[in-house]
N, CA, C and O of each residue as an XYZ file, in Angstrom:
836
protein
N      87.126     54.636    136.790
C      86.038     54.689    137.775
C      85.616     53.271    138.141
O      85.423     52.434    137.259
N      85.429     52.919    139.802
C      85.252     51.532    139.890
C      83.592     51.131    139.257
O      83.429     49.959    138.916
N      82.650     51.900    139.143
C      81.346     51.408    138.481
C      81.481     51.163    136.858
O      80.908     50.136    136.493
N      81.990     51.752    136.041
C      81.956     50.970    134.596
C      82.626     49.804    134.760
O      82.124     48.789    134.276
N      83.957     49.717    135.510
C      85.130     48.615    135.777
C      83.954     47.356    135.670
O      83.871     46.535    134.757
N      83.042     47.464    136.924
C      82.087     46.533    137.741
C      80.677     45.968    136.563
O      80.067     44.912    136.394
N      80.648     47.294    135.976
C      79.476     47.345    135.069
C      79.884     46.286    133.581
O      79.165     45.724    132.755
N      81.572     46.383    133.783
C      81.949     45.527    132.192
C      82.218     44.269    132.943
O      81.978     43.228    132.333
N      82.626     44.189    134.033
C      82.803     42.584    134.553
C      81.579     41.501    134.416
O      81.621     40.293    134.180
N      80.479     42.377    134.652
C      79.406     41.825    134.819
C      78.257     41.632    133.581
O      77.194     41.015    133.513
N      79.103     42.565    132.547
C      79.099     42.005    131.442
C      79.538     41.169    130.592
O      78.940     40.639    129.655
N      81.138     41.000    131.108
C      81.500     39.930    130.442
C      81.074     38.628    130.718
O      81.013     37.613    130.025
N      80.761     38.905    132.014
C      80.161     37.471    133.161
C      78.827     36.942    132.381
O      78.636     35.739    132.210
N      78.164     37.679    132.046
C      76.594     37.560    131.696
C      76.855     37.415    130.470
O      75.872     36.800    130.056
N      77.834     37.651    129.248
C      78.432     37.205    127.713
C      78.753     35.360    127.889
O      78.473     34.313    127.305
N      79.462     35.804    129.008
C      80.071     34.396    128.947
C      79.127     33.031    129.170
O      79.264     31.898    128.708
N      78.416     33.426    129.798
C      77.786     32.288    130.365
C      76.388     32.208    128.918
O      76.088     31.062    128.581
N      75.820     33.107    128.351
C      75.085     33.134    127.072
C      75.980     32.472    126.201
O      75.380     31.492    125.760
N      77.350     32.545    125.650
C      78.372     31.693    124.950
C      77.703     30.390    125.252
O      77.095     29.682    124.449
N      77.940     30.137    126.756
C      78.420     28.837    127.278
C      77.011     28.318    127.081
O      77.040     27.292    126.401
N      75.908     28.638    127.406
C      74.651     27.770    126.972
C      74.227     27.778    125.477
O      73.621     26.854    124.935
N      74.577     28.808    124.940
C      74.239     28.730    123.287
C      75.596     27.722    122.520
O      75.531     27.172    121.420
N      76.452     27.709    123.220
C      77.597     26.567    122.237
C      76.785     25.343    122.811
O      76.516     24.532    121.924
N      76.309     24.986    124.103
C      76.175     23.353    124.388
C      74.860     23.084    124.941
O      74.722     21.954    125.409
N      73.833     23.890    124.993
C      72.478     23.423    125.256
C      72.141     22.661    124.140
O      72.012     21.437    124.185
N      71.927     23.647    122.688
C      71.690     23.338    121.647
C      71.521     21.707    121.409
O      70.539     20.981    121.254
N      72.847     21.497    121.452
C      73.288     19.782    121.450
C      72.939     19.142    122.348
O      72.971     17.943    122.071
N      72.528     19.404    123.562
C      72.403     18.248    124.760
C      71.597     17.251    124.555
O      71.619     16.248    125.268
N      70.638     17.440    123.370
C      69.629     16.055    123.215
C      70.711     15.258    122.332
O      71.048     14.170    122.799
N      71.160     15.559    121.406
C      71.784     14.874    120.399
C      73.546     14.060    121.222
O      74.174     13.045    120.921
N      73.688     14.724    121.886
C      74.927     14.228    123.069
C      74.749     12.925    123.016
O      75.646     12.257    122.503
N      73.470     12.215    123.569
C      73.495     11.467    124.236
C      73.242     10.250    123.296
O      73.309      9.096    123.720
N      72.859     10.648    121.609
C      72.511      9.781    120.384
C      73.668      9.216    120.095
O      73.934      8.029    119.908
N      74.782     10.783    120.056
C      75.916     10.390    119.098
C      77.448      9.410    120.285
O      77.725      9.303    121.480
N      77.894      9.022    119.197
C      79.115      8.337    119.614
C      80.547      8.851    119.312
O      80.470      9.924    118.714
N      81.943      8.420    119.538
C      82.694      8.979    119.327
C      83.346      9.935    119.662
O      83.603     10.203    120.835
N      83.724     10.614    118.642
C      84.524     12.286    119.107
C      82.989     13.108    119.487
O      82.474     13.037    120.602
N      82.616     13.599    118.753
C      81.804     14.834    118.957
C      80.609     14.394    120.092
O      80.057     15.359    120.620
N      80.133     13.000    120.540
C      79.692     12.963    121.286
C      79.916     12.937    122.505
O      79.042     13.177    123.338
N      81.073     12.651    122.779
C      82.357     12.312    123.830
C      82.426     13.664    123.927
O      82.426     14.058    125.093
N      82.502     14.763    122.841
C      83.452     15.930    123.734
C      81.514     16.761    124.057
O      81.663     17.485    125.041
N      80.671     16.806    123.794
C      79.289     17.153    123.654
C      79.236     16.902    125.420
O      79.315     17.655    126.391
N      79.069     15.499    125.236
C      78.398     14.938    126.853
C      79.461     15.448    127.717
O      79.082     16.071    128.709
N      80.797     15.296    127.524
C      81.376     15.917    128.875
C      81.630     16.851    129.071
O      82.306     17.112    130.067
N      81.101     18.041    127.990
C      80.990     19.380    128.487
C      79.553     19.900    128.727
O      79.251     21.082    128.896
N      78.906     19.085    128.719
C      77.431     19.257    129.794
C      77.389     18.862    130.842
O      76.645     19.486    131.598
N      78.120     17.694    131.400
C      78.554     17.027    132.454
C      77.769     18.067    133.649
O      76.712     17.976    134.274
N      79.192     19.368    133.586
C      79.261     19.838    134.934
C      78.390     21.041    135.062
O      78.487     21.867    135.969
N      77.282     21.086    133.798
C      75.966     21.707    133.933
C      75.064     21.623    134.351
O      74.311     22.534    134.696
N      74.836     19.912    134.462
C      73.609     19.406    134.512
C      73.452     19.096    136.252
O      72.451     18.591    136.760
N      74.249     19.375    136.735
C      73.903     19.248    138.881
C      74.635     20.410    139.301
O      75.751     20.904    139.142
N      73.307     20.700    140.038
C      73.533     22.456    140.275
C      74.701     21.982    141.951
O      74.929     22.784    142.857
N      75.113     20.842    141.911
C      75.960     20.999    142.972
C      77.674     21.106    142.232
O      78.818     21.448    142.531
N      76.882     20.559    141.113
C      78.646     20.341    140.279
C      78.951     22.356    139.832
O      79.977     23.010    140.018
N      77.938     22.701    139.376
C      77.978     23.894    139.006
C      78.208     24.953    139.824
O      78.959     25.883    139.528
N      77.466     24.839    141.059
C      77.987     25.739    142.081
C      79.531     25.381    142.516
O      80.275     26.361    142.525
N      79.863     24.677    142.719
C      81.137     24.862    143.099
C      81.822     25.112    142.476
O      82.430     26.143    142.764
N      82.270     24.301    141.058
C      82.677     24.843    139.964
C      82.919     26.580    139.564
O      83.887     27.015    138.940
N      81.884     27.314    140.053
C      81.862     28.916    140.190
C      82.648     29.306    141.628
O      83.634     29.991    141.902
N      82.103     28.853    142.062
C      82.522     28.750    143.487
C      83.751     28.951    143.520
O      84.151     30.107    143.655
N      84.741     27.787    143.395
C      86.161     27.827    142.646
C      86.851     30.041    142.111
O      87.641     30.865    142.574
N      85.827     29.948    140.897
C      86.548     30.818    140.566
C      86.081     32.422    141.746
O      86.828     33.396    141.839
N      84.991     32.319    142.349
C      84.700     33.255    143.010
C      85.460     33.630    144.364
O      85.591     34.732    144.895
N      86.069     31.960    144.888
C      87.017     32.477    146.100
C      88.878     32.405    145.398
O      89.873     32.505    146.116
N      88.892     32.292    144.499
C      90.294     32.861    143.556
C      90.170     34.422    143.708
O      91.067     35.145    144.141
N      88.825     34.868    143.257
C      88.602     36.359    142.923
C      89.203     36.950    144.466
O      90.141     37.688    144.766
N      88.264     36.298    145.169
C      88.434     36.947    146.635
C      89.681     37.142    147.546
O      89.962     38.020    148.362
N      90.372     35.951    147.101
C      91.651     35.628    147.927
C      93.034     36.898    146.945
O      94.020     37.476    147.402
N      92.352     36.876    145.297
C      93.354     37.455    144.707
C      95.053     36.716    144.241
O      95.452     35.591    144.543
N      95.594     37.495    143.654
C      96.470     36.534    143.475
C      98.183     36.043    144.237
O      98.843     36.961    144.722
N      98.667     34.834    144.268
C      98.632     34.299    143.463
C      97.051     32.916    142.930
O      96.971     32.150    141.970
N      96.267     33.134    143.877
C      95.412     32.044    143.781
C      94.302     32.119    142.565
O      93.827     31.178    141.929
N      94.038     33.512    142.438
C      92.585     33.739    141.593
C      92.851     32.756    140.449
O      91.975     32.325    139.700
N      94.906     32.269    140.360
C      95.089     31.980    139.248
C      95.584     30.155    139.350
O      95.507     29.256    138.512
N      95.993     30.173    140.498
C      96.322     28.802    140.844
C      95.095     28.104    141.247
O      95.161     26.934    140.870
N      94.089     28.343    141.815
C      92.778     27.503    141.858
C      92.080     27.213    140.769
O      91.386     26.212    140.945
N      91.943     27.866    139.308
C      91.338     27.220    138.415
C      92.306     26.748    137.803
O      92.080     26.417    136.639
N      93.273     26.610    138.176
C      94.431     25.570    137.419
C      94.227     24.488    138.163
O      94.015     23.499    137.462
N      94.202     24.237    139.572
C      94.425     23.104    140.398
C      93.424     22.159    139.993
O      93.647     20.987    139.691
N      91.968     22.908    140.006
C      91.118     22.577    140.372
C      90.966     21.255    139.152
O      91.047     20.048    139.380
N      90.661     22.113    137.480
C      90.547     21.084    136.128
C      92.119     19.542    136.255
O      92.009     18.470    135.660
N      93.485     19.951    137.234
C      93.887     18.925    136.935
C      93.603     18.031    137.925
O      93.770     16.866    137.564
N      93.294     18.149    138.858
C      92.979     17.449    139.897
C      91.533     16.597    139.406
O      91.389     15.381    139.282
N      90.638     17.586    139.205
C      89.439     16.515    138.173
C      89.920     15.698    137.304
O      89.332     14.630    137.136
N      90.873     15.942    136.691
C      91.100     15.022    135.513
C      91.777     13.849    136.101
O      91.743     12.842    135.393
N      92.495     13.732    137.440
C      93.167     12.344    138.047
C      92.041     11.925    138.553
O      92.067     10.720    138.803
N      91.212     12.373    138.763
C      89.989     11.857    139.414
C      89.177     11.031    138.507
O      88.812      9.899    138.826
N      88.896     11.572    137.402
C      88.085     10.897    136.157
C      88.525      9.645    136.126
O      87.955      8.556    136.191
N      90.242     10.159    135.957
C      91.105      8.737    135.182
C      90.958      7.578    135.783
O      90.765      6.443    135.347
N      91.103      8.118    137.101
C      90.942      6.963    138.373
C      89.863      5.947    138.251
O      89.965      4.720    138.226
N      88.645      6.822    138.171
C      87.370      6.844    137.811
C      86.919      5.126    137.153
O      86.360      4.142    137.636
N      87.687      5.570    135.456
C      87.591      4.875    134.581
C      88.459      4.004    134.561
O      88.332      3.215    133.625
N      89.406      3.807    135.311
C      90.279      2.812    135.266
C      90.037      1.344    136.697
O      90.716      0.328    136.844
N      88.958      1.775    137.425
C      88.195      1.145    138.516
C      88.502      1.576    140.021
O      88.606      0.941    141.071
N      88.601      2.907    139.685
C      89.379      3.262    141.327
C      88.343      4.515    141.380
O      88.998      5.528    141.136
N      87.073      4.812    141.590
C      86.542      6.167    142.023
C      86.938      6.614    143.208
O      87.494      5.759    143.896
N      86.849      7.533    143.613
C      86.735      8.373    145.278
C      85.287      7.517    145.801
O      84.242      7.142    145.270
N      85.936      7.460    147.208
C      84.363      6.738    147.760
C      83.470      7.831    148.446
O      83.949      8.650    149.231
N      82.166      7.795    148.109
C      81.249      8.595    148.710
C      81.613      9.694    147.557
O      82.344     10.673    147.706
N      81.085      9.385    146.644
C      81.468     10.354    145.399
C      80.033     11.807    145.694
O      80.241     13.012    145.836
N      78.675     11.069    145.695
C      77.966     12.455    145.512
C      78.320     13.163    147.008
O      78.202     14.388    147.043
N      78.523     12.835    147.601
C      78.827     13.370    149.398
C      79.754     14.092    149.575
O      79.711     14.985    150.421
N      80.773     13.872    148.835
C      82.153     14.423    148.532
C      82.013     15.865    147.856
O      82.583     16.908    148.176
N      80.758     15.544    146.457
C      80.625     16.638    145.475
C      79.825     17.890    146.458
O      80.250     19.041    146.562
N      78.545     17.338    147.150
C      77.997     18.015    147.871
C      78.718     18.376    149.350
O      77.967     18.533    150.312
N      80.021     18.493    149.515
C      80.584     19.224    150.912
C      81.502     19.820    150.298
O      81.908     20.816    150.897
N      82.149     19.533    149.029
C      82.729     20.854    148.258
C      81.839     22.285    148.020
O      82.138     23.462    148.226
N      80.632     21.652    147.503
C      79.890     23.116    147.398
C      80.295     23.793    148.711
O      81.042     24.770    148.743
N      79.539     22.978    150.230
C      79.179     23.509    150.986
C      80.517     24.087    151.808
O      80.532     25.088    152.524
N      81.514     23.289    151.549
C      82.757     24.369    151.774
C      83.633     25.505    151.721
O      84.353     26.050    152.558
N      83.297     25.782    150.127
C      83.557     26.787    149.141
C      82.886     27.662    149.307
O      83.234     28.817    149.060
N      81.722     27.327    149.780
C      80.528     28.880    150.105
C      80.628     29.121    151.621
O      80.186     30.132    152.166
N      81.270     28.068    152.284
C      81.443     28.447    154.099
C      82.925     29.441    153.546
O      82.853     30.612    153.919
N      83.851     29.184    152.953
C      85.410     29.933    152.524
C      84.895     31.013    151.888
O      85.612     32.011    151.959
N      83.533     31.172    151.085
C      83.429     32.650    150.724
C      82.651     33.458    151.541
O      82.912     34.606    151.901
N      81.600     32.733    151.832
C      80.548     33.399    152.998
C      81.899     33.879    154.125
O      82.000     35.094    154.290
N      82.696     33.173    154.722
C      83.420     33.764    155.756
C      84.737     34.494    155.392
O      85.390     34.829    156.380
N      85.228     34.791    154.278
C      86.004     35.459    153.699
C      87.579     34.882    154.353
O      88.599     35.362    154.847
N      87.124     33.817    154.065
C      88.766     32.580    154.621
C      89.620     33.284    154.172
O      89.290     33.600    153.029
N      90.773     33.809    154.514
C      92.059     33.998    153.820
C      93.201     33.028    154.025
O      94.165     33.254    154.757
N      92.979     31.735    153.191
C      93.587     30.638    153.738
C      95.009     30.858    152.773
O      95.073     31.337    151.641
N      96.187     30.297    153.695
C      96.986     29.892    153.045
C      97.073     29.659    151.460
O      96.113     29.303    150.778
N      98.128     29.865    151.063
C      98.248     29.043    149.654
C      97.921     27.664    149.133
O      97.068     27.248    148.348
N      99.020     27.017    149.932
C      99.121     25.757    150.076
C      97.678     24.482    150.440
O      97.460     23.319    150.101
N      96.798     25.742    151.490
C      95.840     25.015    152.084
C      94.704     25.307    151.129
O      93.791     24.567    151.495
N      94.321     25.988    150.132
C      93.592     26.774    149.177
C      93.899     25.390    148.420
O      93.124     24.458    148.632
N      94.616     25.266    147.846
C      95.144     24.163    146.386
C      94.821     23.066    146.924
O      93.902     22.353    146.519
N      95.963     22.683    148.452
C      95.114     21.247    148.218
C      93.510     20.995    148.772
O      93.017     19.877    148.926
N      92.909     22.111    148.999
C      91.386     21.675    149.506
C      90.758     21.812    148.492
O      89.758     21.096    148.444
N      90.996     22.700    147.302
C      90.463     22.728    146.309
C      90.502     20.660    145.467
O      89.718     19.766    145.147
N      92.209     21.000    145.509
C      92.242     19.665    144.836
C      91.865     18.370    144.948
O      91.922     17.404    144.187
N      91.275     18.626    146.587
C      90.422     17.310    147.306
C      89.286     17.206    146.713
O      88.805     16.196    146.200
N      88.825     18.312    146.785
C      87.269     18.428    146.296
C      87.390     18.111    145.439
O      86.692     17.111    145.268
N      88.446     18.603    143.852
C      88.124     18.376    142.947
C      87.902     17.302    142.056
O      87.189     17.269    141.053
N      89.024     15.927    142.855
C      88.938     14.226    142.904
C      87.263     13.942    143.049
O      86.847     12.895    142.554
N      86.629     14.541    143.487
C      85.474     13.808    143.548
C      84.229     13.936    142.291
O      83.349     13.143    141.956
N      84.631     15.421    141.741
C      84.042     16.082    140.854
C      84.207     14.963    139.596
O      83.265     14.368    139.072
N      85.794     14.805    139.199
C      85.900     14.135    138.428
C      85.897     12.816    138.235
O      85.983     12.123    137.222
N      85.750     12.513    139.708
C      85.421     10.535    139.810
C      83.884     10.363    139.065
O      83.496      9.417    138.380
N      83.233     11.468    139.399
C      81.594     11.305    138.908
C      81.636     11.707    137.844
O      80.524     11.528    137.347
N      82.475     12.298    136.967
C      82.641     12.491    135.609
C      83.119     11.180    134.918
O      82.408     10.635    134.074
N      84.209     10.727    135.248
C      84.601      9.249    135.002
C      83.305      8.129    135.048
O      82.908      7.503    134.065
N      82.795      8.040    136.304
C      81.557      6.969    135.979
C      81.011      7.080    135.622
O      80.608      5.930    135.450
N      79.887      8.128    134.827
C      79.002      8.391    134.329
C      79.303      9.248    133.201
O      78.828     10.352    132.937
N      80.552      8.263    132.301
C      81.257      8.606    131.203
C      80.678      7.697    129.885
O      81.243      6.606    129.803
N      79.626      7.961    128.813
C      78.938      6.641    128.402
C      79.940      5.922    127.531
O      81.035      6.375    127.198
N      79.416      4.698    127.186
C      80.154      3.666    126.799
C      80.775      3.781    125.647
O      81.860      3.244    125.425
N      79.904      4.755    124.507
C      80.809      4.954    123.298
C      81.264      6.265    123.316
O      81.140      6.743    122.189
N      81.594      6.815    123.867
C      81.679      7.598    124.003
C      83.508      7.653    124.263
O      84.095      7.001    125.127
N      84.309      8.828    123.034
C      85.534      8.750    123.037
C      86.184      9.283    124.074
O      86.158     10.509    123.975
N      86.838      8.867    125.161
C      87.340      9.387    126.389
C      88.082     10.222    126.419
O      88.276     10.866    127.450
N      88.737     10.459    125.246
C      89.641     11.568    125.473
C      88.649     13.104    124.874
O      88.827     14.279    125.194
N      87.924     12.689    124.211
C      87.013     14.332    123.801
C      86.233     14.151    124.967
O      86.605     15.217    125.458
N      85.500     13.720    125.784
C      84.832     13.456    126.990
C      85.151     14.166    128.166
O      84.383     14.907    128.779
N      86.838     13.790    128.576
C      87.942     15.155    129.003
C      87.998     16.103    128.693
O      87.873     17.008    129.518
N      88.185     16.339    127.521
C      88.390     17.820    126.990
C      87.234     18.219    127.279
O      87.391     19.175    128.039
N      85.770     17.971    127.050
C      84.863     18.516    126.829
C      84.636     18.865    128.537
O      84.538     20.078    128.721
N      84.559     18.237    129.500
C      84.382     18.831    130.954
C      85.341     19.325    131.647
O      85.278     19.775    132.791
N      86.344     19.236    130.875
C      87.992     20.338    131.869
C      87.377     21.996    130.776
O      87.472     23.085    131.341
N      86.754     21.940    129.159
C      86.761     23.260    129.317
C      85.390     23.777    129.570
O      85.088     24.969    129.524
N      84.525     22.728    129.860
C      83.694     23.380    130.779
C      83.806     24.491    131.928
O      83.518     25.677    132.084
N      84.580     23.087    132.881
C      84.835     23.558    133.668
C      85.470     25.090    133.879
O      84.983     25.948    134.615
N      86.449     25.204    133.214
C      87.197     26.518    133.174
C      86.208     27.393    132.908
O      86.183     28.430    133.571
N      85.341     27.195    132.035
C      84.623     28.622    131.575
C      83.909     29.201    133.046
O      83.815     30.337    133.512
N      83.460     27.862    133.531
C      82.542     27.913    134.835
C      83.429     28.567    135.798
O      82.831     29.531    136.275
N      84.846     28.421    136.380
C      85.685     29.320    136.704
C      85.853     30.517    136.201
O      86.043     31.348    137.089
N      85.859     30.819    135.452
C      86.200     32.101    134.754
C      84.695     32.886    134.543
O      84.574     34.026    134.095
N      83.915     32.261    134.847
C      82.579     32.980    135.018
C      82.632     33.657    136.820
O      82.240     34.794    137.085
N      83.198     32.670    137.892
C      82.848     33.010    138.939
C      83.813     33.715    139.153
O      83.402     34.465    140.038
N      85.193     34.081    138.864
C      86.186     34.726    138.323
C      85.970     36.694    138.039
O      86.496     37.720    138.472
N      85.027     36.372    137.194
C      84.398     37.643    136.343
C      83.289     38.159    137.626
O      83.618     39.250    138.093
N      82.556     37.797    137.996
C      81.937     37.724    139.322
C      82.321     38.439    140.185
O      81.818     39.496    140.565
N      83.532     37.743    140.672
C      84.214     37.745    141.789
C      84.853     39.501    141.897
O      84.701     40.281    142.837
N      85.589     39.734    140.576
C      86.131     40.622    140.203
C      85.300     42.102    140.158
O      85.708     43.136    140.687
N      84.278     41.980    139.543
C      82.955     43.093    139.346
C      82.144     43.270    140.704
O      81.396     44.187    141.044
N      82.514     42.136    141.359
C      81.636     42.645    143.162
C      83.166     43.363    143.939
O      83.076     44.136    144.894
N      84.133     43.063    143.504
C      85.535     43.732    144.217
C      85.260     45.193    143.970
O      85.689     45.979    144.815
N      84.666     45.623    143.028
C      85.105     46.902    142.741
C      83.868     47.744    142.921
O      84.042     48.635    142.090
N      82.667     47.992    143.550
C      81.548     48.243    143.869
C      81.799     48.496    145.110
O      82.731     47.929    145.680
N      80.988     49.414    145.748
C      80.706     49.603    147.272
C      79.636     48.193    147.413
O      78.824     47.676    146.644
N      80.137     47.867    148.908
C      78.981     46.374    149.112
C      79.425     45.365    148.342
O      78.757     44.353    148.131
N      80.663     45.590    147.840
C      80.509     44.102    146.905
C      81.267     43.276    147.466
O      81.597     42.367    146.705
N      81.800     43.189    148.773
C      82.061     42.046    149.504
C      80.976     41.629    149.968
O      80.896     40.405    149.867
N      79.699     42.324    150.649
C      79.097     41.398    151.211
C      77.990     40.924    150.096
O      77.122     40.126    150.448
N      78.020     41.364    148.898
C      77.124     40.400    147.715
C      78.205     39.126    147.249
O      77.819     38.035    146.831
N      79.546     39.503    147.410
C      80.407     38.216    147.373
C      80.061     37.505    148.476
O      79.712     36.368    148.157
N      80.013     37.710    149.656
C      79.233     36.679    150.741
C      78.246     36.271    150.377
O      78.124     35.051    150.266
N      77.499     36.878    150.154
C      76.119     36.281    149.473
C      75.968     35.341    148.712
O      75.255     34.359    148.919
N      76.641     35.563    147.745
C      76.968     34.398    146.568
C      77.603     33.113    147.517
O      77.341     31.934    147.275
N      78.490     33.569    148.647
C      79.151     32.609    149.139
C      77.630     31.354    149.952
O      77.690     30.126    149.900
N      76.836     31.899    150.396
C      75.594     31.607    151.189
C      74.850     31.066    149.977
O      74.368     29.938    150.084
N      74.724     31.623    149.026
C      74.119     31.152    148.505
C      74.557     29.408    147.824
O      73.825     28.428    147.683
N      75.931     29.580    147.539
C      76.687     27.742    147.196
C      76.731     27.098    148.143
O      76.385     25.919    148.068
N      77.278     27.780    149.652
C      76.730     26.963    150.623
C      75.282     25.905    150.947
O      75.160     24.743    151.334
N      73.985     27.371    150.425
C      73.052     26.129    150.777
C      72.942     25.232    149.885
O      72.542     24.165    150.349
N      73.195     25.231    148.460
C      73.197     24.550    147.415
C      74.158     22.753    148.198
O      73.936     21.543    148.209
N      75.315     23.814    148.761
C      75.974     22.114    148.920
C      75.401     21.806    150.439
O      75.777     20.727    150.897
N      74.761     22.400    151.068
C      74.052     21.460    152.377
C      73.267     20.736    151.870
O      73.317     19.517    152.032
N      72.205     21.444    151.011
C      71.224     20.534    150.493
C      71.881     19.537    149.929
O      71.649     18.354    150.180
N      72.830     19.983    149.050
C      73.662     18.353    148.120
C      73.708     17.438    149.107
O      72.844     16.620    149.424
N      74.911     17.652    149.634
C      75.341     16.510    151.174
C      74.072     16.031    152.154
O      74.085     14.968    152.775
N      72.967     17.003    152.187
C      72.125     16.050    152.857
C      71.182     15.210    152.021
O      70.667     14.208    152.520
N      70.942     15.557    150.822
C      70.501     14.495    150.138
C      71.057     13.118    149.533
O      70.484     12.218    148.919
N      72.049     13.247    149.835
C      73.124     12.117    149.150
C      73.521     11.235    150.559
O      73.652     10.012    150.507
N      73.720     12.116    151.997
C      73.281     11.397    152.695
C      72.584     10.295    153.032
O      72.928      9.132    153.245
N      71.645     10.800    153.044
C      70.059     10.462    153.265
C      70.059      8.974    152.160
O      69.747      7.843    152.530
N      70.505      9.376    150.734
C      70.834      8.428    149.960
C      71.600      7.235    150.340
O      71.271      6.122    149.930
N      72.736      7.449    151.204
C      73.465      6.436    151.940
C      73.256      5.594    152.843
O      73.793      4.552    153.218
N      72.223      6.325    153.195
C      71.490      5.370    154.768
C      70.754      4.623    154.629
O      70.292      4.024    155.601
């Protein structure tokens, strides 16, 4: 029956994301004390919690996978964590993306114009727009990577962020498929990351000028 189907998606959705704040809220004060491994992998898996523009899209991601179906539901949260991670590297090695928060804030607002309008884009054009966006995500992960902080748990810690955050909008995505109306509450959601990334991009704007 499609209502329990919808009723356990949205349970697992609402499990997952209780996981995801009870493994790394806890720690977020102490993140920023400690050094090393555990602080390195601490801070960069709060990273993409702490800006509701990084977070919306991040869902975002897995919510227009859901929509498009596969092969993408499965190739966009793959694209998305490696493409952040050349971005970081870049990052830290003195090469960021330019116009990094502007970048972060027109991914939101793209991802929610592709779900709000129920894009059925290409393959090809899905991955690499994802993977554009996602260079920018991780350039701002890279700079605002702290100093003792061990770079390689730092990575780990915001690529499996990230994923969970996919696999939350994923679970989402999946439990509004199978409901009467649950495309247009998937639009909704789409409207709703949209305004998240107008507001981003016009404040970061505004920041530029």
């Amino acid at each position: 029956m499609p209502l329990p189907s919808a009723r356990s998606a949205a349970s697992s959705a609402a499990r997952l994301a209780a996981v995801l704040a009870a493994t790394l809220l806890p720690a977020a004060a102490a993140a920023h004390e400690e050094v090393g491994v555990a602080g390195g992998f601490i801070d960069g898996a709060m990273h993409p919690l702490m800006g509701l523009d990084h977070l919306a899209a991040m869902v975002a991601v897995g919510l227009w996978g859901a929509q498009l179906g596969r092969p993408l539901v499965t190739a966009l949260p793959i694209a998305f964590p490696m493409m952040m991670a050349v971005g970081a590297l870049a990052a830290v090695l003195g090469y960021p993306a330019p116009g990094i928060e502007i970048g972060i804030g027109v991914s939101a607002l793209g991802l929610g114009v592709f779900i709000l309008l129920g894009w059925r884009a290409p393959v090809w054009a899905a991955v690499a727009l994802v993977g554009v966006f996602a260079v920018f995500h991780g350039s701002a992960h890279g700079e605002e990577m702290p100093a003792a902080a061990n770079p390689l748990a730092y990575g780990v810690g915001f690529v499996l962020a990230t994923g969970l955050l996919h696999a939350l909008g994923i679970l989402i995505g999946e439990g509004a498929r199978r409901v009467a109306q649950g495309g247009v509450a998937l639009r909704a959601c789409g409207a709703g990351v949209a305004a998240v990334g107008a507001f981003a991009t016009a404040n970061a704007l505004a920041a530029a000028l």
